[in-house]
N, C-alpha and C positions, 0 to 999 in steps of 0.2 A: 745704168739702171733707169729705167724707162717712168715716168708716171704711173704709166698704170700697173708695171710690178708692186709699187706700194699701196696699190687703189684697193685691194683687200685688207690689207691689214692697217692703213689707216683709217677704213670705216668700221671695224669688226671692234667690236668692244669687250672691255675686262673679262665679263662673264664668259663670253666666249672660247678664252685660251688659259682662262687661271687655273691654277692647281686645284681642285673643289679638295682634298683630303688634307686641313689642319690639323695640325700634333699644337697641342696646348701642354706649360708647362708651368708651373707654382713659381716662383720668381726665388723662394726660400729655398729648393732642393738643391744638390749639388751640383756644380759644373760635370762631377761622373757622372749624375742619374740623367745629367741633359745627355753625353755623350751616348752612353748606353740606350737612350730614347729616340736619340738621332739614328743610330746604327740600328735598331731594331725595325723602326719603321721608315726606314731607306731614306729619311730627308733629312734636308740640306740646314733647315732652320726652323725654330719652334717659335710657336708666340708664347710670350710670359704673360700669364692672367692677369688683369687688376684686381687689387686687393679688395678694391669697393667701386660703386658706381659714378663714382667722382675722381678716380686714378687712368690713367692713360693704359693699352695693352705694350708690352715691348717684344724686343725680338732676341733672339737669341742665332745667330750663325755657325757655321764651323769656320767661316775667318776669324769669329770673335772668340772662340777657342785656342783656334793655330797662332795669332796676335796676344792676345790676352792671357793665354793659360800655358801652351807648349812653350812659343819663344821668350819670358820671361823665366821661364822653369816654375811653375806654381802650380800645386798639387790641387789636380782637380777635386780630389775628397773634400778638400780645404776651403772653397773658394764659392759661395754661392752664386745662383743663375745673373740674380740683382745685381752684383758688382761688375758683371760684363757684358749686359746686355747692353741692345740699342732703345733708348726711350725717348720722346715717344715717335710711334711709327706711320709713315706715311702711307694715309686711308686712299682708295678711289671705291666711287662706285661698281656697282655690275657692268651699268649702262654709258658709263663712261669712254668714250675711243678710244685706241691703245694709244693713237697718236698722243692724245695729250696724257694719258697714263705715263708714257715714256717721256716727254716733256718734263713733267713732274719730278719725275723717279729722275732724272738726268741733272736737274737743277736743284733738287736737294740730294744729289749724290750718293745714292740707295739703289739697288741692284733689284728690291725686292719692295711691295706695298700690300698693307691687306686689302681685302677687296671687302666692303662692310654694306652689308643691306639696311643700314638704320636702324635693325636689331641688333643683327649678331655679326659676327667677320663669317664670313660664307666663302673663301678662299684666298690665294695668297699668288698676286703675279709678278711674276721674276721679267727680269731682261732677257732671259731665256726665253721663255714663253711666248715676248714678242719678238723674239728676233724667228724664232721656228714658224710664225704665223707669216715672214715673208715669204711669198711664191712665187720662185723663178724659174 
């Protein structure tokens, strides 16, 4: 792999290749209504809201499901979002390079980061995202 294979998707930044469509979910609901919110609207992972403007946003996975809820045997009716989610979760900017996005995401061992415009979270990029932004 050449330089310049990576010469797009080192310079092309978060905004660029994130997910723009967050699913947000209450931290109190159940592990079912995250399942069933995952499966409705086709993704992989939810953010859990902050309670208040001084609380971190978390994430909720279907690893953190498949680990946490199936392989232990625990009834997702049972079991609220809070108890298995990841908190708290690792921010990039829009404007941020994927290069160091994935840096980031690799050194604190997170597959996934929201992407947060100093308002609101405005998308969600996976190691997915930048591994498909390589062009070869």
């Amino acid at each position: 792999m050449t330089k310049e294979t990576l010469k797009d998707v080192r310079f092309a930044k978060a905004a660029d290749v994130m997910t723009k469509n967050v699913t947000f979910i209450d931290g109190s609901k159940s592990v079912a209504d995250a399942i069933r919110l995952m499966k409705e609207k086709k993704v992989s992972s939810l953010v859990v809201n902050r309670r208040g403007q001084e609380d971190a946003w978390g994430m909720l996975t279907r690893k953190d499901v498949v680990n946490k809820i199936v392989d232990p045997g625990k009834d997702p009716h049972e079991v609220k979002v809070f108890e298995i989610m990841s908190k708290p979760l690792i921010t990039v900017s829009p404007g941020l390079a994927l290069k160091y996005s994935a840096r980031l995401m690799n050194h604190a061992g997170n597959r996934r980061a929201t992407v947060f415009d100093g308002k609101e979270i405005v998308g969600i990029l996976s190691n997915t995202d930048i591994f498909n932004a390589i062009k070869v």
